[in-house]
N, C-alpha and C positions, 0 to 999 in steps of 0.2 A: 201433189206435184203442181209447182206454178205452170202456167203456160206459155212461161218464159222458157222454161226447155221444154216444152213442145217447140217452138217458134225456132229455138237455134238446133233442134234434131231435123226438123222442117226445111229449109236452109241447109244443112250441111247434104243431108240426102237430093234436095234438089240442083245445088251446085255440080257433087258429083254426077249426078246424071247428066246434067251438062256438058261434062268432061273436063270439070273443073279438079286442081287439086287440093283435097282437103286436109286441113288438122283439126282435131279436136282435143280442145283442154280444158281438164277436171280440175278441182282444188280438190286435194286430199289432205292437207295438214295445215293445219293454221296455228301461230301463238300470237298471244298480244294483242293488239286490236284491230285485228285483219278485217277488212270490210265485208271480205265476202264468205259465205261459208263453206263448210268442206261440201261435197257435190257440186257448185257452182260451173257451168258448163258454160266455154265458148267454141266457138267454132271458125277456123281463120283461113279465108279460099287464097287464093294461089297472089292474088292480086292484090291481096291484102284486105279485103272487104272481110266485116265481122260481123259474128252476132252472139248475143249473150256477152258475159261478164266472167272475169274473176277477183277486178282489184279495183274496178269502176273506175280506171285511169292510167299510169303509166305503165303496169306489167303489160296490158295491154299494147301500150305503143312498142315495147321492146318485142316483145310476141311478133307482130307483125313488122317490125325492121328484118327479123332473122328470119322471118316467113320471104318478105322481098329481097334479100340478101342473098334466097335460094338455101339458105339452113333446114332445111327442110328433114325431117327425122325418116329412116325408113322403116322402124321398129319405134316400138312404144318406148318411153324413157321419161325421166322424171328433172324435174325445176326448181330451183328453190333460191327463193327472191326476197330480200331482206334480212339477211343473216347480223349485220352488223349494223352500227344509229344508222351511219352513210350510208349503207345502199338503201335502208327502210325509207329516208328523208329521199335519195335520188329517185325511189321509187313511188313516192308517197305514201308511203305505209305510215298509218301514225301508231305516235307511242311506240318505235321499235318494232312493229306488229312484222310477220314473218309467213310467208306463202310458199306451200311445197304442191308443187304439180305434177299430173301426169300429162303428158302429151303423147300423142297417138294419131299414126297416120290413120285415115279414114281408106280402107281397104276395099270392100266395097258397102253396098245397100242393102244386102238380104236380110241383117236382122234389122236395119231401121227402119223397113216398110212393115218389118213384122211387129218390131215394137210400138212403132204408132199406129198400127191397127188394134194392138191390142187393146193401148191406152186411151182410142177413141170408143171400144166399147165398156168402159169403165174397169178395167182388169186393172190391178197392181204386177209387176214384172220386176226381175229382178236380170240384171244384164253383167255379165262376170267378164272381164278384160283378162287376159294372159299376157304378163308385160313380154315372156320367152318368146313366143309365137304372134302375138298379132291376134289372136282368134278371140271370136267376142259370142259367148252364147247364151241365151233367155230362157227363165226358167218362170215355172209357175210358184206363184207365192198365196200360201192358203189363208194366213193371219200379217195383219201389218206387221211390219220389222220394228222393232226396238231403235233402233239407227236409222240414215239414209246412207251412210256408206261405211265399206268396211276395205281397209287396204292393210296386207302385210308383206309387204314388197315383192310381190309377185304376182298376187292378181285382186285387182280390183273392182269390187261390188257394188253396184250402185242402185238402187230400189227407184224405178218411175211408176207414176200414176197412184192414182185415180186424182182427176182435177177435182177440187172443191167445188161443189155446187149448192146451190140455194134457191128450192123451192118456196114461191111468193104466193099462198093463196092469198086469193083478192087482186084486184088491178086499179083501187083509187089513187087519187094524188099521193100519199104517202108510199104505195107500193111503187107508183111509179121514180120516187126519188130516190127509194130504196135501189130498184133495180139498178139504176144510172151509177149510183155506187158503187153496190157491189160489183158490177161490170169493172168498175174502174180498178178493184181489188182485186182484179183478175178468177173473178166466181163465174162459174158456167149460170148462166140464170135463168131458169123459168118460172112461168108465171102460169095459174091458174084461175080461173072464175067463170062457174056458169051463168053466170048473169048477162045479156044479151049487150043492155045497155052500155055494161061495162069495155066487153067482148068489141064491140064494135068501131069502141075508140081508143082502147089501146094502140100505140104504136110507137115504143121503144125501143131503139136498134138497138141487139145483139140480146134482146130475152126473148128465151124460144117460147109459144103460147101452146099450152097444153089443153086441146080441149077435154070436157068431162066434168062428170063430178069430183070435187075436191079426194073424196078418202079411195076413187078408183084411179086417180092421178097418180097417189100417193103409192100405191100397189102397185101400178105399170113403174112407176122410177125405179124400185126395188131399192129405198136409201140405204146408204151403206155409214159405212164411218167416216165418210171424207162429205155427207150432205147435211144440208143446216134445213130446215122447213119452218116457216113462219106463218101463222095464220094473223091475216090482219082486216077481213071484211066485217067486223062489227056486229056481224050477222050469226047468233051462236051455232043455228042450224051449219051454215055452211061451215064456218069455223071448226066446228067441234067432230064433225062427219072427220074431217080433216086428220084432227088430233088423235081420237082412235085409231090409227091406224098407223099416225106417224109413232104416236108413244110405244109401239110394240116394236118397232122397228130398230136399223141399230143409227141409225139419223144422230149424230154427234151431237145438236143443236137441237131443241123442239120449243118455239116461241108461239106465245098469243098476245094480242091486242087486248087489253082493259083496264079499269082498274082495281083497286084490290079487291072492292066489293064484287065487283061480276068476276074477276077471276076466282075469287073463293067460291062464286056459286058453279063458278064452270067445275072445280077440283070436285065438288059435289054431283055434277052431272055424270061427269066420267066416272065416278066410281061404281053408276048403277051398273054399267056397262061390264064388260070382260077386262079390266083390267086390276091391275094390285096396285096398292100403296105404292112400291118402289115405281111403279112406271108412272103413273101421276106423280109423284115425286120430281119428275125430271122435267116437268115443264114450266119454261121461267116464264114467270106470270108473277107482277103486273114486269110486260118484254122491256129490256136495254138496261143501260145505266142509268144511275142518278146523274145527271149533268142539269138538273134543269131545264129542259128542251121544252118545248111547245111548238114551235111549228112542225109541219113536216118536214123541212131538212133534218132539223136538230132533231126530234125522232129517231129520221134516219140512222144520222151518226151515231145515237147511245144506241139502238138495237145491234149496227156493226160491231160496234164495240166489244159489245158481250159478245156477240161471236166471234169474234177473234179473241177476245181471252178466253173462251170456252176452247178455243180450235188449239191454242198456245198453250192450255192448264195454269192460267195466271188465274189467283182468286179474285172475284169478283168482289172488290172494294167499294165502288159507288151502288150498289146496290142496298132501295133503304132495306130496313129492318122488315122482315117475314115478306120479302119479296123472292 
């Protein structure tokens, strides 16, 4: 889940408490080269003020003309914007591309204080629309969904949560431009390092500092599939405490800092340990792409990278040979 729909579920619940009136609009069907994808959530108050997205442009403005217009829906009901070149070209939709929406008056707050409570304690939830009735209710979800959303014209399913996050042990220059990144990639981020030195001059807005040792960090997160974990202190001791715990874990992502000669000696370390080939298997080492990077931005970027093609199931192409 981006925290792009955290922000626009955030908003439409706070407007209505307000005694604002709300609508909210899903993409549920998309052809051709629609911009935005299906689940794509905005949220449109009384007065026209928006948040979130479904076409990153003119559906939008029409949305909110029939919003100020007083068109206002009293039942859920469905949209659909670009059927033809002309209206795809009036509306911007390129290439023909084609948007089917649901809209939905926002009735009141009880499941959306429940669902962002749930999704601020890392839960996955599953939120079911009844287009007949209006009624919206949340279920628990045991294994991630195959999908994020599921519509057959009557009620529509839509999977929120857990946000991406990425655990940074170490806090030198490199983590620190890491973090500023990933932030920007909308990744929950914290950082770890018992190093006092370090500890002392960190101060990065929006990464939360975890104190401890690295692999009791790694047990309090509890990573799940939606967390990346990076070790980048140089330092194997701490590094490696780290990685034992992440590699058993179900952490999507599990990176180290070196190069190919200390990461071959690190696959060797780990194996005295309690772990199997398949779980040392999965940690990418020497960490990122091939892009040729050296400083710490460019660092940065090829480590992102890979975890966003790791996050995406894109194969890692720039990646050299027995890396």
């Amino acid at each position: 889940m981006e925290s792009l729909d955290l922000h626009v579920l955030r908003s439409a619940r706070d407007w209505f408490a307000a005694g604002h009136t709300v609508t909210l609009v899903t993409v549920v069907e998309t052809w051709g080269s629609a911009p935005r994808p299906p689940g794509a959530l905005l949220a449109i108050r009384d007065d026209g003020v928006v948040a979130g997205s479904v076409s990153g442009g003119c559906v939008e403005d029409d949305l909110i003309a029939r919003v100020r217009q007083g068109q206002r829906t009293a039942v859920p009901g469905l949209l659909t914007y670009g059927v033809t070149k002309d209206e795809a070209a009036r509306f911007g939709l390129p290439c023909g591309g084609t948007l089917r929406l649901v809209q939905e008056p926002l009735l009141d707050i009880v499941w959306l204080d429940q669902l962002l409570a749930r999704t601020g304690k890392h839960e996955r939830v599953l939120r079911t629309l009844d287009l007949g009735t209006g009624n919206v209710t949340l279920s628990d979800v045991a294994e991630p969904a195959d999908g994020e959303l599921t519509f057959d014209g009557e009620r529509l399913s839509t999977w929120f949560g857990p946000r991406w996050r990425l655990l940074i042990i170490g806090a030198g220059q490199l983590s620190r431009v890491l973090a500023q990144m990933a932030a920007a990639l909308d990744y929950q981020v914290m950082v770890c390092d018992p190093r006092e030195e370090y500890n002392l001059t960190w101060d990065v807005p929006g990464a939360q500092w975890l104190p401890g040792m690295p692999d009791d960090v790694v047990l309090d997160i509890e990573p799940d599939a939606h967390t990346a974990i990076v070790a980048l202190t140089h330092d194997s001791k701490l590094d490696d405490m780290a990685l034992l715990e992440a590699l058993k874990s179900s952490a999507f992502y599990i990176g180290a800092l070196g190069s190919r000669a200390n990461t071959a000696k690190r696959r060797e370390r780990l194996a005295l340990f309690d772990l199997d080939a398949a779980q040392i298997a999965r940690l990418h080492g020497p960490i990122g792409l091939h892009i040729g990077s050296r400083v710490p931005a460019e660092i940065a970027v090829s480590i992102l990278a890979e975890i966003i093609s790791v996050k995406n199931g894109v194969s890692l192409t720039q990646k050299k040979a027995n890396a």
